[in-house]
VOGU-3710 file (C-alpha; in Angstrom, 3 decimals, decimal comma):
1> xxxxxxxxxx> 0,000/0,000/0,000  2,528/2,361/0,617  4,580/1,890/-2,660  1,154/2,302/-4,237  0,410/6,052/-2,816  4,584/6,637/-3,423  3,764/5,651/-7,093  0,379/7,439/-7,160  2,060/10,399/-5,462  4,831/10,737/-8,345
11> xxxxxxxxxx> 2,060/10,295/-11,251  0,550/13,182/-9,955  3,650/15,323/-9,592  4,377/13,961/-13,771  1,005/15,376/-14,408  1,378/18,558/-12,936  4,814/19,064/-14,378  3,939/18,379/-17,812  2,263/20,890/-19,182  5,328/23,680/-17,936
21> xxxxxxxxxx> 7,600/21,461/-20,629  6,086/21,552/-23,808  6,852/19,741/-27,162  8,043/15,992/-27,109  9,057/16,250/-23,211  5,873/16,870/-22,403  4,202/13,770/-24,317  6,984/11,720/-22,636  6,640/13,155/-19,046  2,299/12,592/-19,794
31> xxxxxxxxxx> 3,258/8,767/-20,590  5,488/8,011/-17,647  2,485/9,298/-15,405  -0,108/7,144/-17,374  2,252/3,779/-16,692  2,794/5,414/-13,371  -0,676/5,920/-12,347  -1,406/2,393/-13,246  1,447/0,597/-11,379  0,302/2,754/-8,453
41> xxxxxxxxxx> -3,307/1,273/-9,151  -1,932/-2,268/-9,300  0,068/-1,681/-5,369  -3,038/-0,170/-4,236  -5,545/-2,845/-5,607  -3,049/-5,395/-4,641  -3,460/-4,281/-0,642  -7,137/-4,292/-1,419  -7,216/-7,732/-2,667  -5,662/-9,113/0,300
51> xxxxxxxxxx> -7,709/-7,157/2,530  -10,951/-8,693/1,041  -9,211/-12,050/1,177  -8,463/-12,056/4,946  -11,983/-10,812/5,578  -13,378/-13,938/3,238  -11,150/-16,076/5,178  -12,473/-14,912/8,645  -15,886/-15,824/7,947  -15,799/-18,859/6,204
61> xxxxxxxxxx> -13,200/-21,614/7,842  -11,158/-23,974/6,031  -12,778/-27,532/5,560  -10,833/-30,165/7,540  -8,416/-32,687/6,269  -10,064/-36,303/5,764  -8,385/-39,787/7,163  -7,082/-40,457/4,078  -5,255/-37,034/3,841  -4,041/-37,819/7,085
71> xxxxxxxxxx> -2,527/-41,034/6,151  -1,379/-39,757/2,676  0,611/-37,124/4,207  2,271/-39,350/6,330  4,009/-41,612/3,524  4,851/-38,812/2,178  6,829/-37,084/5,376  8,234/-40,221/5,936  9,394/-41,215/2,239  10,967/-37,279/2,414
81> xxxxxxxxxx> 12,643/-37,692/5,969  13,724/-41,639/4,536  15,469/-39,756/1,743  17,158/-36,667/3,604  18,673/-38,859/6,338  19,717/-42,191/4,450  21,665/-39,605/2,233  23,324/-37,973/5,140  23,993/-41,776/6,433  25,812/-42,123/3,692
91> xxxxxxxxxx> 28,116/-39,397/3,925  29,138/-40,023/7,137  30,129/-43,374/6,381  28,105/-44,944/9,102  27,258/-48,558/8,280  30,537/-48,373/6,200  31,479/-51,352/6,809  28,899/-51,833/9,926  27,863/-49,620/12,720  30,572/-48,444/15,051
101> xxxxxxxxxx> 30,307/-50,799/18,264  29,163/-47,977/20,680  27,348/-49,326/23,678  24,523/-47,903/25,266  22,212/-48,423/28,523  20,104/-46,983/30,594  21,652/-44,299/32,943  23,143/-44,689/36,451  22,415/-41,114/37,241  18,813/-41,846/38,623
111> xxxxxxxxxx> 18,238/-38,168/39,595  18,226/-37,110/35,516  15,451/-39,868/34,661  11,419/-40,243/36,175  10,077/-42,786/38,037  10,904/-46,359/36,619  7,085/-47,350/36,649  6,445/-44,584/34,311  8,841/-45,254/31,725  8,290/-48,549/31,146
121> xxxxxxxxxx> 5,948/-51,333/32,173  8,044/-53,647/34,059  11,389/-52,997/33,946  13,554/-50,523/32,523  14,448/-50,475/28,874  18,091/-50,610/27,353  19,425/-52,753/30,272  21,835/-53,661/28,422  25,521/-52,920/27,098  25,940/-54,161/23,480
131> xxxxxxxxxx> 22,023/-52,975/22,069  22,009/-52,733/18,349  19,952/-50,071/16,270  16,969/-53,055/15,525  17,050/-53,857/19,505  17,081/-49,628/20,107  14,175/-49,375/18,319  12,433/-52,402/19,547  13,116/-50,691/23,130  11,586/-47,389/22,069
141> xxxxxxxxxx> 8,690/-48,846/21,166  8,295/-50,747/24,614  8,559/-47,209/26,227  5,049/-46,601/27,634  5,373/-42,641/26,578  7,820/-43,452/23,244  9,948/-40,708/25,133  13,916/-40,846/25,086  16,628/-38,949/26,172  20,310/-39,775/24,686
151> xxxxxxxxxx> 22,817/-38,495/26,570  26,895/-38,550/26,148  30,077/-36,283/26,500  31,215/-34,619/23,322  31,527/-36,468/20,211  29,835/-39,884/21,699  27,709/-40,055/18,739  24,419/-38,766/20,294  23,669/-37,339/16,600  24,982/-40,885/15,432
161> xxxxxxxxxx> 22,474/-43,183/17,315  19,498/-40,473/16,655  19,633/-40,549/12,834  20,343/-44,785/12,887  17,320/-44,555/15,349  14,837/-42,144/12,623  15,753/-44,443/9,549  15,395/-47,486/12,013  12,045/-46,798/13,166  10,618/-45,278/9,484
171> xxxxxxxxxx> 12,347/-48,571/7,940  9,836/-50,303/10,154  6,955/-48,173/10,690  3,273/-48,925/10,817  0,769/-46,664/9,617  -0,331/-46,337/12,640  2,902/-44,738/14,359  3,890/-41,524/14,491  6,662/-39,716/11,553  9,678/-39,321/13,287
181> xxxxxxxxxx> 11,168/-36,071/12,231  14,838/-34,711/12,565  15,402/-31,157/13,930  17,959/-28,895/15,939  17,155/-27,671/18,892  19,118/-24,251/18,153  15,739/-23,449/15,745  13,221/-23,299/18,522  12,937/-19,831/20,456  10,399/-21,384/22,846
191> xxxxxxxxxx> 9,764/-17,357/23,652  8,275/-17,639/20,680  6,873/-20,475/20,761  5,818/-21,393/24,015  4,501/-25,055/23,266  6,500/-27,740/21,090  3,523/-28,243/18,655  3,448/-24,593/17,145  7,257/-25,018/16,177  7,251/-28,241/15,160
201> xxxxxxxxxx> 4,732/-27,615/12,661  6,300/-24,327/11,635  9,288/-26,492/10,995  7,298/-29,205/9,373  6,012/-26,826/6,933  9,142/-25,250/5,975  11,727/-28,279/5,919  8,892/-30,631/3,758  6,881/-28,193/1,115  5,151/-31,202/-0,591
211> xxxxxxxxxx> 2,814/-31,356/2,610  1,219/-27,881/1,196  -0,008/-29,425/-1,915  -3,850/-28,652/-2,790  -4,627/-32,173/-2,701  -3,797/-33,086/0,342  -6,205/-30,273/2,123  -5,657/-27,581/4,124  -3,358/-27,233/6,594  -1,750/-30,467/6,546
221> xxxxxxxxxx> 1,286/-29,985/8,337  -0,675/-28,473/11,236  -2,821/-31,093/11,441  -0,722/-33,665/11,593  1,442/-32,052/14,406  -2,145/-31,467/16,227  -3,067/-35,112/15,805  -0,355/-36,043/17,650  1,412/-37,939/13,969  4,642/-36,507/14,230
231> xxxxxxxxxx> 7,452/-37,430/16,912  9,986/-34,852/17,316  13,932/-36,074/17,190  15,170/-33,264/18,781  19,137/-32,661/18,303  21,747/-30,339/20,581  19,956/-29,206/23,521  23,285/-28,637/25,071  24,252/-26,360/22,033  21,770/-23,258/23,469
241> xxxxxxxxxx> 22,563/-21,084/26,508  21,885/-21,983/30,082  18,626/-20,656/30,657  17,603/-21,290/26,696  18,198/-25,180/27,809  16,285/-24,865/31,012  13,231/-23,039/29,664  13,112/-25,761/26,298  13,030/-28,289/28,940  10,074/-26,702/31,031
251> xxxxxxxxxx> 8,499/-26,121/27,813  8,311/-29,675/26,714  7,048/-30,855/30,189  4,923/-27,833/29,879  3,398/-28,295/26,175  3,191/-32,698/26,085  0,153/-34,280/26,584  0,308/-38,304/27,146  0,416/-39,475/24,197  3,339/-37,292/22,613
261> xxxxxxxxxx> 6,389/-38,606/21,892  10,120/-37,577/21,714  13,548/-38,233/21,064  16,201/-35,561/22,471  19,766/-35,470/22,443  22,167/-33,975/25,307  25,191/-33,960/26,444  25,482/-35,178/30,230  26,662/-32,150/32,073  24,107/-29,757/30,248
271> xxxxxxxxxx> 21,768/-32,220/30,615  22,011/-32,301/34,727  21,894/-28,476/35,020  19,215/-28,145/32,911  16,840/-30,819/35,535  18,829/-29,006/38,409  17,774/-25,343/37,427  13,816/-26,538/36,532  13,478/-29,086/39,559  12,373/-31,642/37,433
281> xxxxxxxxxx> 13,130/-34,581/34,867  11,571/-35,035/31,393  8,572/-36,181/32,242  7,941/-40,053/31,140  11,505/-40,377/29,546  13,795/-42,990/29,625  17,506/-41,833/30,035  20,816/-43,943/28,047  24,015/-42,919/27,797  26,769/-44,575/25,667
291> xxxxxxxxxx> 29,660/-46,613/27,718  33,545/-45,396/26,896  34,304/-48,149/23,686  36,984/-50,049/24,639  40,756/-49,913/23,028  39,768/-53,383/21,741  36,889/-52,647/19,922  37,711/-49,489/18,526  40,853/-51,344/17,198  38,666/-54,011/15,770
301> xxxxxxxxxx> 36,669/-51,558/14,025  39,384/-49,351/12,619  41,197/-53,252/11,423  38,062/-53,716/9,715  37,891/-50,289/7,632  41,824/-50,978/6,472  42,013/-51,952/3,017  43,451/-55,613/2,503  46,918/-54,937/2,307  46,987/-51,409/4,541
311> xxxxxxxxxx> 50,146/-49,220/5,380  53,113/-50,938/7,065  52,930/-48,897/10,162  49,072/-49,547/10,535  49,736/-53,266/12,617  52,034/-51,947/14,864  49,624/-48,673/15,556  46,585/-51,198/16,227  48,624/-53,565/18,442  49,620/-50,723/20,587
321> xxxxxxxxxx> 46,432/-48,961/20,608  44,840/-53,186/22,266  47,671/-53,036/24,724  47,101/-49,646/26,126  50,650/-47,820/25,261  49,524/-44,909/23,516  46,821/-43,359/25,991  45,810/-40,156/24,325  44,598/-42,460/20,745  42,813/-44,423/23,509
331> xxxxxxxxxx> 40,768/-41,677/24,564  40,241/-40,313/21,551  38,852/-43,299/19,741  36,416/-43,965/22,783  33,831/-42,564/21,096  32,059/-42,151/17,830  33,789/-38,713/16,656  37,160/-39,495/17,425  36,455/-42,840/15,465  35,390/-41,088/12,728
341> xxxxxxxxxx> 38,275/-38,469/12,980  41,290/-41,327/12,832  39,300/-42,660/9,550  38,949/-39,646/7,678  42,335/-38,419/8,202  44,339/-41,635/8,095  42,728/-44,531/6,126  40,457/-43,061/3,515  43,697/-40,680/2,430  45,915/-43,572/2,790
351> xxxxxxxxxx> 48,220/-41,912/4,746  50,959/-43,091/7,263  49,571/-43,230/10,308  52,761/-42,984/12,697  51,952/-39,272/13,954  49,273/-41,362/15,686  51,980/-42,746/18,012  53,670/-40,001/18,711  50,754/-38,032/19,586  48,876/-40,615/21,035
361> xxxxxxxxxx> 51,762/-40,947/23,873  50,489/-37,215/24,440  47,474/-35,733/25,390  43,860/-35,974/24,230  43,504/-32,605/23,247  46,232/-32,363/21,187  45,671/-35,068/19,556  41,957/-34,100/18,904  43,234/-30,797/17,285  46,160/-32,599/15,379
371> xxxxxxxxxx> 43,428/-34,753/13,979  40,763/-31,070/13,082  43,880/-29,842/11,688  44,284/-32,598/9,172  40,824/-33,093/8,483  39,856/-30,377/5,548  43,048/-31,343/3,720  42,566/-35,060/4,359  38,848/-34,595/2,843  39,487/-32,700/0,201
381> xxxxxxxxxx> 42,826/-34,687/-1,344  40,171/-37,764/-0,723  37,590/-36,471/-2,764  38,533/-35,017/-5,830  36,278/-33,430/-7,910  34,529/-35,620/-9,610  34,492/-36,169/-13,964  31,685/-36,204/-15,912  28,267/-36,714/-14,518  28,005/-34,703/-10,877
391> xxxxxxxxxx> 28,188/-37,551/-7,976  26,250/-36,828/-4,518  29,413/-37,596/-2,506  32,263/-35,820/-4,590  32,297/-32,323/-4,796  32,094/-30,713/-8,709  34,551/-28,215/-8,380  38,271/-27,956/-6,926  38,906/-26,010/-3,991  42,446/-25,288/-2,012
401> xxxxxxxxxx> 42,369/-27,154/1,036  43,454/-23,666/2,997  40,751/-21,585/1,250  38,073/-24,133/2,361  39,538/-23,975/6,090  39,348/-20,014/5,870  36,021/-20,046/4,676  34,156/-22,489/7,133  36,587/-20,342/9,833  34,972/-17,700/8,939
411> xxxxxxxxxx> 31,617/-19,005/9,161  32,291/-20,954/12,134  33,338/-17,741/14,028  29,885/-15,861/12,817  27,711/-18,749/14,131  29,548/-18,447/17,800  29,023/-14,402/17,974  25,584/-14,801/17,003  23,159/-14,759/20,041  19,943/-16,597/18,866
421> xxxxxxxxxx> 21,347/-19,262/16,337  24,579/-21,059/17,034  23,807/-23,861/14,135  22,240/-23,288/10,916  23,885/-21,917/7,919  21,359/-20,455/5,678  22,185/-19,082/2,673  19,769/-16,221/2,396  21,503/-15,333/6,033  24,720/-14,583/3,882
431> xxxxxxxxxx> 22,925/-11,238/2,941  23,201/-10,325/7,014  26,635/-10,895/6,774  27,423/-7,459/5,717  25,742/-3,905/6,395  23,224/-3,549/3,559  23,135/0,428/3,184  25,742/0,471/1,195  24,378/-2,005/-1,295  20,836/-0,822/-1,079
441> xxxxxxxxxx> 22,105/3,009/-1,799  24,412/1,535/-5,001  21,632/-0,597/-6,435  19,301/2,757/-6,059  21,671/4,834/-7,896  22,722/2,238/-10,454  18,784/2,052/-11,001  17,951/5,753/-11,397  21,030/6,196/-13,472  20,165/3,764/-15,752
451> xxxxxxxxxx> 16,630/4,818/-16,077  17,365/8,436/-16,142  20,160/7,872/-18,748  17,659/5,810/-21,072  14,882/8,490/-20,894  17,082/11,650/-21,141  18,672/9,553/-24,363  15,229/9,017/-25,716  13,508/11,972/-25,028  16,075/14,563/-25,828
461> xxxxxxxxxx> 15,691/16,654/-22,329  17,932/15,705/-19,301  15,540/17,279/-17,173  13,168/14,396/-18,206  15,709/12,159/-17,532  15,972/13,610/-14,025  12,652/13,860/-13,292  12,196/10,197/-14,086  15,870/9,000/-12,558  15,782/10,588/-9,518
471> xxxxxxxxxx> 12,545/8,874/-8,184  13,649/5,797/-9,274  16,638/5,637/-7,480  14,709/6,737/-4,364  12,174/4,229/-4,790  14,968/1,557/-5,187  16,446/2,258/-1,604  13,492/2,271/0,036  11,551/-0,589/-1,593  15,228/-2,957/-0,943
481> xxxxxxxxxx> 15,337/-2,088/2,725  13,528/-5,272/3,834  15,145/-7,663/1,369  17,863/-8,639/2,995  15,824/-10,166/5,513  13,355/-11,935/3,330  12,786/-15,622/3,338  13,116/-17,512/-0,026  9,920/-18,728/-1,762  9,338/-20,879/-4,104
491> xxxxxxxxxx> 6,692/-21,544/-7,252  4,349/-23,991/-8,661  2,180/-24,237/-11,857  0,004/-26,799/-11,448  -3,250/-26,079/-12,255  -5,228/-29,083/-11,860  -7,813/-28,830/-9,065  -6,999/-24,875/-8,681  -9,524/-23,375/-11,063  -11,436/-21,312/-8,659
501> xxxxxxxxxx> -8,127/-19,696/-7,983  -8,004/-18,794/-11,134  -11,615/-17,328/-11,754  -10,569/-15,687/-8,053  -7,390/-13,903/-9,922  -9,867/-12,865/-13,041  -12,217/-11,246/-10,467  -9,822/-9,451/-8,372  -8,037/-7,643/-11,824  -11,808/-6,713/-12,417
511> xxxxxxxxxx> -11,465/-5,291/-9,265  -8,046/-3,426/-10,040  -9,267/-2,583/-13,281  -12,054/-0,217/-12,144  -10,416/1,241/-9,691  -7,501/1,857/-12,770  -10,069/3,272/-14,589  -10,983/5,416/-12,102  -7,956/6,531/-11,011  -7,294/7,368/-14,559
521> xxxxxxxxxx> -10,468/9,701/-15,199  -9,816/11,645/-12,299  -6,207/12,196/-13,557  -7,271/12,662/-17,518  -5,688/15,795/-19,041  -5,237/16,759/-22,418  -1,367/16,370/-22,088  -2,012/12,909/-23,709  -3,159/14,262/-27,250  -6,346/12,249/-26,816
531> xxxxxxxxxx> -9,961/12,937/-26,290  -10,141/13,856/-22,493  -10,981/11,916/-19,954  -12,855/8,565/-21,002  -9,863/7,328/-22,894  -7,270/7,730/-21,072  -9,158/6,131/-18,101  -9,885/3,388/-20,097  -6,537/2,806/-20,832  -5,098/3,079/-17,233
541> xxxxxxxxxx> -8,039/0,919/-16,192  -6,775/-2,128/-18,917  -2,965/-1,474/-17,775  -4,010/-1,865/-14,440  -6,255/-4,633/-14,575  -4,134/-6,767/-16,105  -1,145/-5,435/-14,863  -2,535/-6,840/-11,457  -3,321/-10,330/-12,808  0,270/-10,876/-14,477
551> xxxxxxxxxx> 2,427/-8,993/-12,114  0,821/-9,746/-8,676  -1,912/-12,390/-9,082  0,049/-15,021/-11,038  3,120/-14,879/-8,336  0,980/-15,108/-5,663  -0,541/-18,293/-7,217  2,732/-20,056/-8,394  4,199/-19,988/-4,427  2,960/-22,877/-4,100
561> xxxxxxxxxx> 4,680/-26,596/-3,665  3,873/-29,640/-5,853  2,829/-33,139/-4,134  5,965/-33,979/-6,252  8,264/-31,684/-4,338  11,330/-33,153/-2,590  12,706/-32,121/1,039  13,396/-28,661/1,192  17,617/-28,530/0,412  19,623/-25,838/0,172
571> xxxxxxxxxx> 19,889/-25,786/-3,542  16,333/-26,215/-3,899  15,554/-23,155/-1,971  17,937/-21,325/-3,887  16,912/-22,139/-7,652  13,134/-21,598/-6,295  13,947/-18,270/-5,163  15,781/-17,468/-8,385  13,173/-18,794/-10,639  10,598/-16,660/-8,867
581> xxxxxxxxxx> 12,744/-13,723/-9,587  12,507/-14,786/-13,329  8,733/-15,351/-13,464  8,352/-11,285/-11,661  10,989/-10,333/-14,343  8,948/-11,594/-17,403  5,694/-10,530/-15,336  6,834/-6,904/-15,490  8,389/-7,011/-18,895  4,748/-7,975/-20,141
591> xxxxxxxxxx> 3,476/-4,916/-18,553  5,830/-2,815/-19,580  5,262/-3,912/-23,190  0,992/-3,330/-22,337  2,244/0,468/-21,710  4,614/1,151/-24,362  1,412/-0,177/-26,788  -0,449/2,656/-25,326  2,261/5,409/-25,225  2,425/4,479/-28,998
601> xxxxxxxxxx> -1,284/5,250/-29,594  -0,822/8,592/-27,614  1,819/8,986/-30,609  5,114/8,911/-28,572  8,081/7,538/-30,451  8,666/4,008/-30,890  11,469/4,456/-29,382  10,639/6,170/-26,129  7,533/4,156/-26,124  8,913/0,297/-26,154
611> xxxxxxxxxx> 12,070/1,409/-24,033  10,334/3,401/-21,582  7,753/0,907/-20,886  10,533/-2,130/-20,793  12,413/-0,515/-18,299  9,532/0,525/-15,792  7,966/-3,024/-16,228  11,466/-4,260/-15,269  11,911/-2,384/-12,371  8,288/-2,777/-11,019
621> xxxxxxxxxx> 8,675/-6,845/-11,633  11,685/-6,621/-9,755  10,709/-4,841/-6,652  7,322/-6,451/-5,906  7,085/-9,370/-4,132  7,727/-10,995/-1,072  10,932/-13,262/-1,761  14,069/-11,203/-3,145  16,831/-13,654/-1,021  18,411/-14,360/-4,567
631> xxxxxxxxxx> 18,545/-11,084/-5,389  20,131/-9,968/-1,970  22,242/-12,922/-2,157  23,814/-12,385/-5,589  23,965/-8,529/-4,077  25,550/-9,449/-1,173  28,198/-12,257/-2,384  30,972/-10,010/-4,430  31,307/-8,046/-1,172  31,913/-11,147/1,425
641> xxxxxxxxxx> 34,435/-12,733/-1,812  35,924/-9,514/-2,491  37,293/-9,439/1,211  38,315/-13,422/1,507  35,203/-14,588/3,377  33,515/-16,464/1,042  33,923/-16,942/-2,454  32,198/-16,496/-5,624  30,453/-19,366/-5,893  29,185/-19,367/-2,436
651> xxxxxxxxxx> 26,409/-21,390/-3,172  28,655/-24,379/-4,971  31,180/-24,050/-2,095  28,386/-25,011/0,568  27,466/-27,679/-1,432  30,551/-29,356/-1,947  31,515/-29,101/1,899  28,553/-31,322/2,459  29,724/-33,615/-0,326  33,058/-33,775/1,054
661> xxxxxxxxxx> 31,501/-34,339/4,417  32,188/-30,862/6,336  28,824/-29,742/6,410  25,377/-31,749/6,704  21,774/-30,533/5,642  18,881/-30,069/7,951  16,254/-29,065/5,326  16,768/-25,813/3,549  19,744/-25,545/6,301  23,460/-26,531/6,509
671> xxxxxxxxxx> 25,204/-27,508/9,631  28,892/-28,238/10,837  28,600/-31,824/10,933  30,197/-31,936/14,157  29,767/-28,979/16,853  33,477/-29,922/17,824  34,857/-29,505/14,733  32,988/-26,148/14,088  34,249/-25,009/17,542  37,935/-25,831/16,489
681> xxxxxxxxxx> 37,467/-23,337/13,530  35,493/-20,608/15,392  38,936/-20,460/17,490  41,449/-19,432/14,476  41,782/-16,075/14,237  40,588/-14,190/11,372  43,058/-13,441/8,354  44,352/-9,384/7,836  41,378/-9,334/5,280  38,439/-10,019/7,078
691> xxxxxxxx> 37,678/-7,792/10,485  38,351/-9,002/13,929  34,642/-8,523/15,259  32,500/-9,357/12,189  28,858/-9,052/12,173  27,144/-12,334/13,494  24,796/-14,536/11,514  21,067/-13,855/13,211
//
């Protein structure tokens, strides 16, 4: 609405100004406030519309999903959550060649889990020390709540046994049991959202698009988080502040009902505060933590991930880590991270693995950050690029092993500043990276300029180039202010089943067109060389009519997702986003064509007339809208590369640190793969290039 009276505002001024210029100037300056008048008429119709539509909505509510929406829905979150996490299983190598032997049980702490009776009938579940993922799952299910807690110290593989446990319990889901969904704690602000249910659908809805579609009814993902269908895996409490871990922890006591289920993941320590500070346990939930692996196993497993004829040095590395001489490589490869760590910098490169004695005579820690050291060059050596087709676990372009490190540093340190998310990596956040007045005030300029330039050129009179330029420009700054905040979106054509959308679209530029038309015979002058008044309203009133049905209506009915849609990735988001930006690009280009057709009948130069109208549909296609991330991002990117934060191809970059295994996805999110590992990198100071107290990621 308020681009609409800035855009009605400057018609007016064009129409007052034109008759003091005279000859061609005139006719041009009388044409830009005919297109003007009606792309104010489409902003202000366009607030009208939706205020008709909420007030429609208000009195007549939604129908309610059916049964077999309910159940369809289901598959289809689970086939989606299936897909996202058996991907990430494979990345991380862990069934490759089986699970690593990591024992869990029940916990000894008894003051961190509720009353036996209430967990389970009987006895307790996960009594014992060698349960495998089909026996974790078999456990769950015995729970009389279906609530767990997994507990560890740092790098136990509490992330590990959570994933194994979601593919586990989808592989073998009923239709009756609940969709067992994957998120991060560091995304719920339970000020926010006080109860579990209104986040988890939020998330829901945002990480899985398909559950939007028209044919599975309205307000699926909602529904099914109402109904009680979805069970919340909830990752990294420990990873949020003190009292952020505490008041989560009230909050799900606070928000479950009995028959709502959960899987969290903790580390120990945190863990204990957190009950300490509310005065209470998670209510119903049983409590396991993983035992230390012995140096026995863990040399077993690492014997068993050598190729047949390994290094020379491996034997005598193995035989010392069984007998106990090299303490700190004991330690380390007690759990599931450090495991992992050994692997990825030792075997998979093929490398000798004597450092591994010397250090492992050490300490722990230095041995930890020996083996984070090594890791980004280990990975990326590993993995070239890959030839030919692109391969979902090889990266497709070649990066330096010490530009990678730089760049997740540098990420790494913005995620630690940053107050309210210490996890995900979104790339629309890259736009928040860097102060955007600078940006906004160049893109205004380059704007007016252009336009200004194009319409002094064609019109013969730099004052009309001025006159047009200088409101551009201004417009430009103020409409970009909010996108650099903006969420992506993303389209869909389908239009089967979505017909009385369409007739609703017809009627609204109905709408829009009379109020065009009236706009236009209340600003009718004889500037335009036609016959006054009913003409030219006529002619504002078709501009604006369907003006509103190209431009606004059709992008409003393309955000939509398909029932064929995939999990929300990264990449997805990002080519949605884009393509949106195409579809408003072409919108407004129609448009402008629609006015240049009538600045030719009011005789204006073909010139002035087709170029003129191109570049004010361009511009208005551009700035409307509710999704401009791509456009902020591909704003925002030259200045992060141009001072050695990112690079060019941000986008490809992010990708291929999740192929090389750096980074994992979490729906339209990345993530360090390991919290230790992104800590390591948050603690390397930044590089003479990039400021010592950069802005943080919000």
């Amino acid at each position: 609405m308020a681009i609409g009276a800035l855009l009605l505002a400057l018609s007016a001024a064009f129409l007052l100004l034109a008759p003091q210029l005279g000859g061609g100037a005139a006719v041009t300056i009388g044409t830009a406030s005919l297109i003007t008048a009606a792309l104010s008429t489409v902003s202000l119709g366009n607030g009208l519309v939706q205020f008709l539509a909420w007030w429609h909505r208000r009195a007549t509510p939604p129908p309610a999903p059916t049964s077999a929406d309910i159940g369809t829905a289901k598959d289809i979150l689970a086939g989606l959550v299936a897909q996202q996490w058996r991907d990430e299983t494979v990345l991380r190598s862990l069934c490759d060649p089986e699970p690593m032997p990591l024992p869990w049980r029940s916990t000894e702490h008894r003051e961190l889990a509720d009353h036996p009776e209430i967990i389970a009938r009987g006895t307790v579940a996960f009594p014992g020390l060698g349960v495998h993922i089909e026996d974790m799952a078999r456990n769950f299910r015995a729970l009389r709540s279906r609530r767990l807690v997994i507990l560890g110290g740092p790098g136990t593989g509490k992330t590990t046994l959570a994933v194994q446990l979601v593919l586990e319990l989808l592989r073998t889901r009923q239709p009756e049991e609940h969709v067992p969904v994957l998120l991060s704690a560091a995304r719920w602000d339970d000020r926010l959202h006080p109860r579990i249910q209104d986040w988890l659908a939020e998330s829901v809805a945002m990480d899985y698009p398909a559950l939007r579609a028209e044919g599975l009814g309205p307000a699926i993902p909602e529904t099914l988080v109402a109904r009680g269908e979805v069970l919340p895996v909830i990752d990294g409490l420990d990873e949020l502040p003190d009292h952020a871990r505490a008041a989560m922890l009230a909050a799900l006591n606070r928000s479950m009902c009995e028959n709502d289920q959960l899987i969290l993941t903790c580390r120990t320590e945190q863990f204990a505060e957190s009950v300490h500070d509310i005065g209470d346990v998670l209510t119903a939930a049983a409590v396991i933590e993983p035992q230390p692996m012995t140096a026995a196993a863990a040399s077993e497993y690492l014997r068993a991930c050598l190729p047949p004829v390994p290094h020379p040095a491996w034997p005598r590395v193995l035989g010392e880590l069984r007998a106990g001489a090299v303490p700190a490589l004991s330690e380390v490869t007690s759990t599931s991270l450090g495991l992992w760590l050994v692997r990825a910098t030792y075997i998979a490169p093929r490398a000798d693995p004597a450092p591994l004695l010397a250090l492992g005579r050490g300490t722990a820690a230095d041995l930890h950050d020996h083996l984070c050291d090594q890791l980004i060059p280990a990975l990326v050596s590993a993995r070239p690029p890959a030839e030919g087709p692109a391969q979902p676990f090889r990266p497709q372009h070649m990066w330096r092993a010490d530009e990678v490190g730089r760049w997740l540093a540098y990420l790494s340190r913005q995620l630690t500043i940053g107050k309210e998310d210490s996890r995900d990596v979104a790339w629309w956040h890259l736009a928040r990276h860097t102060p955007s007045r600078g940006v906004r005030i160049g893109a205004g300029v380059a704007s007016g300029a252009v336009v200004g330039v194009a319409f002094a050129v064609l019109a013969g009179s730099p004052l009309v180039g001025a006159l047009i330029g200088v409101p551009v420009a201004g417009v430009v700054m103020f409409v970009t202010g909010s996108w650099f905040s903006e969420s992506p979106g993303h389209a869909d054509f389908q239009v089967r089943g979505r017909l009385s959308e369409l007739l609703r679209v017809l009627r609204d530029g109905l709408l829009v067109g009379a109020l065009g038309a009236l706009v236009g015979w209340l600003m009718a002058s004889p500037v335009f060389g036609l016959r006054v008044g009913l003409e030219a309203a006529w002619q504002i009133g078709l501009l604006s009519g369907i003006g509103f049905v190209v431009v606004l209506s059709l992008i409003r009915w393309v955000e939509h997702p398909t029932t064929e849609a995939t999990a929300r990735s990264p990449r997805s988001t990002w080519q949605a986003d884009r393509n949106l930006t195409v579809i408003r690009i072409v919108s407004g280009l129609v448009v402008g064509l629609m006015g240049g057709a009538i600045a030719l009948k009011a005789q204006l130069s073909p010139s002035v007339a087709i170029v003129g109208g191109l570049l004010l549909g361009l511009l208005f296609g551009l700035l409307l809208g509710s999704h401009h991330a791509w456009l902020a991002y591909k704003l925002t990117i030259p200045r992060l590369a141009s001072r050695g934060r990112l690079p060019l191809r941000a986008m490809g970059f992010l990708e291929d640190a999740h192929r090389l295994g750096l980074l994992r996805t979490e729906g339209p999110y990345y993530q360090f793969r390991h919290i230790e590992l992104q800590q390591h990198l948050a603690r390397i100071p930044p590089q003479s290039k990039e400021p010592k107290h950069p802005s943080p990621l919000p």
